[in-house]
C-alpha positions in Angstrom: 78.5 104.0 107.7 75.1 102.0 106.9 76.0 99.3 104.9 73.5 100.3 101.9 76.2 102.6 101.0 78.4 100.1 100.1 76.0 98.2 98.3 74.4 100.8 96.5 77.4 101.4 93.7 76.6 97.7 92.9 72.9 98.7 92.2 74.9 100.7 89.1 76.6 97.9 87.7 73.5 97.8 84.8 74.6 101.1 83.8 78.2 100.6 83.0 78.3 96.8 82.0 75.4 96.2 79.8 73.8 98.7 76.8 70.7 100.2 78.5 67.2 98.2 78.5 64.9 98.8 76.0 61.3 99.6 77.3 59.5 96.5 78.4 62.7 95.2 79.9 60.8 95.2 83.0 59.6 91.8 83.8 57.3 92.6 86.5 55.5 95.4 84.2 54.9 92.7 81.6 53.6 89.2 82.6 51.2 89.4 79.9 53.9 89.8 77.1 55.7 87.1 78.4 53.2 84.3 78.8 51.8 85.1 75.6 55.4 85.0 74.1 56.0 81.8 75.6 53.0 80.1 74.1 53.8 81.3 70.7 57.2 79.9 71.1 55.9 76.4 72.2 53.5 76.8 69.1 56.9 77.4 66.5 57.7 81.3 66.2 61.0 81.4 67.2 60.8 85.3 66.8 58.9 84.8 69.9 61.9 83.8 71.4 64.0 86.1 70.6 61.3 88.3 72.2 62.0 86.6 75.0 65.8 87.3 75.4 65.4 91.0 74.8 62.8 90.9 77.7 65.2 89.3 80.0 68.5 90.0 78.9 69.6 92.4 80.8 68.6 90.7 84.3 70.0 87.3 83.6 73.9 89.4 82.5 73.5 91.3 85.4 72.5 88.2 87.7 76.0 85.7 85.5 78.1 89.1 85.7 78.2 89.9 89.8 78.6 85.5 90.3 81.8 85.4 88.0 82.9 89.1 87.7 84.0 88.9 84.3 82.3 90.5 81.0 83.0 88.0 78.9 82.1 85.4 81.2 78.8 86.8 81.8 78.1 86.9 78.3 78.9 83.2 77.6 77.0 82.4 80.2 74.2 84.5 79.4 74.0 82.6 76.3 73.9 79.2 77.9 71.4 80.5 79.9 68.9 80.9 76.9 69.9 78.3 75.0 69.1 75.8 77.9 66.5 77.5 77.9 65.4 77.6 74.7 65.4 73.8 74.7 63.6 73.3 77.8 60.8 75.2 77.1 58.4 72.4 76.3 59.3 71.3 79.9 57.8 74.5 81.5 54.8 73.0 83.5 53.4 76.7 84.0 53.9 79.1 81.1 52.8 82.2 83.6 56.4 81.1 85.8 58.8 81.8 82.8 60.8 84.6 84.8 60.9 82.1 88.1 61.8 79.2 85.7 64.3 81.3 84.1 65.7 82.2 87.0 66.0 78.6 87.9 68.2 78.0 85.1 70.3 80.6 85.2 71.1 80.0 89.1 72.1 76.4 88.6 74.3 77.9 85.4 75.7 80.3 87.8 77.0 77.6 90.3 78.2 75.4 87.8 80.4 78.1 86.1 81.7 79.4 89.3 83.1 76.0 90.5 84.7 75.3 87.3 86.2 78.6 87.5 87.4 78.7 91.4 89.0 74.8 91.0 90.9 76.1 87.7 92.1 79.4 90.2 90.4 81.8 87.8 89.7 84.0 90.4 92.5 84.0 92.3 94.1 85.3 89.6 92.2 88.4 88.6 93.0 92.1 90.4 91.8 95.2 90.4 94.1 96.4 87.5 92.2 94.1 85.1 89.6 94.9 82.8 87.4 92.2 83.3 87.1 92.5 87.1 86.9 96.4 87.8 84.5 98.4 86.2 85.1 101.5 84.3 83.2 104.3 85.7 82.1 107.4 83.4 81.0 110.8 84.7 81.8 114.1 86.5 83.4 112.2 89.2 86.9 113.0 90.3 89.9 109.9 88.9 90.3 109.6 92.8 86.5 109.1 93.4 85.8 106.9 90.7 88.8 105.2 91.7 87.6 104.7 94.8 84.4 103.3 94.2 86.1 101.0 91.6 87.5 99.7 95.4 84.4 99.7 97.6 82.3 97.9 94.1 85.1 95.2 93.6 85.4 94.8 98.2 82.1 94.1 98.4 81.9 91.7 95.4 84.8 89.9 96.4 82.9 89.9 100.0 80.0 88.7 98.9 82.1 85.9 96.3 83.6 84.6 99.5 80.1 84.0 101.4 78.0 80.6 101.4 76.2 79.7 98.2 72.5 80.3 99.7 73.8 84.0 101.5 75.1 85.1 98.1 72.4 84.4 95.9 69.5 85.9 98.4 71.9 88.9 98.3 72.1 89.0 94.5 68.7 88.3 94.3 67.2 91.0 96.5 70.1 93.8 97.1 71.2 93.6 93.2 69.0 92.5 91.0 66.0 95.0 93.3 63.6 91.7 93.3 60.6 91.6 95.1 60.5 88.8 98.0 57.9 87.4 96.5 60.1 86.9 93.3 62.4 85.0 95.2 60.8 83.0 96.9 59.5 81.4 93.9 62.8 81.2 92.2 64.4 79.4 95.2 61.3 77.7 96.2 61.1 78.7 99.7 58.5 80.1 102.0 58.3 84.3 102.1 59.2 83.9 106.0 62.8 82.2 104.9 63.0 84.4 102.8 63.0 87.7 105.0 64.8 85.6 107.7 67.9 84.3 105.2 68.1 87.6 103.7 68.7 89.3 107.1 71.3 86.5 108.4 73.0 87.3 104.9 72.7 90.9 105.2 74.7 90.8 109.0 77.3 88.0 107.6 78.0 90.9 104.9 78.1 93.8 107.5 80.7 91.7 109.6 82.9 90.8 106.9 83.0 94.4 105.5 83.8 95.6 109.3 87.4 94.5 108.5 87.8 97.1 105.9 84.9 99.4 107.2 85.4 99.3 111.4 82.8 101.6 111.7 80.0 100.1 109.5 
């Protein structure tokens, strides 16, 4: 079993968790828009800004939802995300990095929320049977099928919740949130080689701790 399989319900979780984008959504398709947004925000239109959110919303959720696993903890954090954000702004040394920048922010919110959540034994806590921490599937599949990718989606979260900080976010990064290398390298500040060469380490640390479920991956 190639282990794209397993990640490729995650690639879904857009679809059931979050309403779906609006057009221009897109960061990549839209630098333009969004430099041009942010220097109308930095000159007082807050509109702008809200411009801004519906550009990125989607992404940043997607990116707060698969490090804490929980709706309503991806939306709070979301939130913080922008609002951090939003008062940063002036801060932003170049105004054509916003998504990198972004990015930035919403990583160090990630890891922040996390560890308050694992030393308070939120996660430990949470199973399969709750809400929060499956996802509801919708469809012409079979109750057994979507049953069972309920499973493999909440085995390889939990996997990749159990791995180093730097392996998960690569992963997140890349095999989740479909970002280019380039992308990443700028958001973690790191040369394109470490990129390629972390995301491959992090990709075989996956495929070895799935091999205890899935012997034959």
């Amino acid at each position: 079993m190639e282990l794209f399989f397993l990640l490729a319900p995650l690639l879904c979780i857009a679809t059931f968790s979050t309403p779906a984008p609006g057009k221009g959504d897109n960061t990549e398709d839209t630098p333009d828009e969004t430099t041009i947004l942010v220097r109308a925000v930095l000159q007082g239109d807050k509109q702008a800004f809200n411009r801004l959110v519906l550009l990125y919303q989607s992404r940043i959720y997607n990116l707060a939802f698969n490090y804490v696993k929980n709706e309503e903890e991806a939306k709070d954090l979301a939130q913080d995300v922008f609002v951090t954000a939003y008062k940063a702004l002036s801060k932003l040394r170049d105004d054509t990095k916003f998504g990198a920048w972004l990015y930035q922010i919403g990583l160090n919110h990630c890891r922040n929320r996390y560890k308050r959540l694992k030393r308070s034994g939120y996660f430990s806590n949470t199973s399969l049977d709750d809400d929060n921490s499956s996802l509801q599937l919708t469809g012409g599949e079979s109750p057994e099928k979507e049953l069972e990718q309920q499973r493999t989606i909440k085995l390889v979260q939990d996997t990749i919740a159990t791995m180093n900080e730097s392996e998960k976010e690569i992963l997140l990064l890349r095999d989740l949130q479909g970002m280019a290398y380039e992308e990443i390298s700028e958001i973690l500040d790191i040369p394109l080689g470490t990129v390629k060469s972390k995301l491959s380490r992090a990709r075989t640390s996956l495929k070895n701790k799935l091999k205890r479920v899935y012997p034959q991956l």
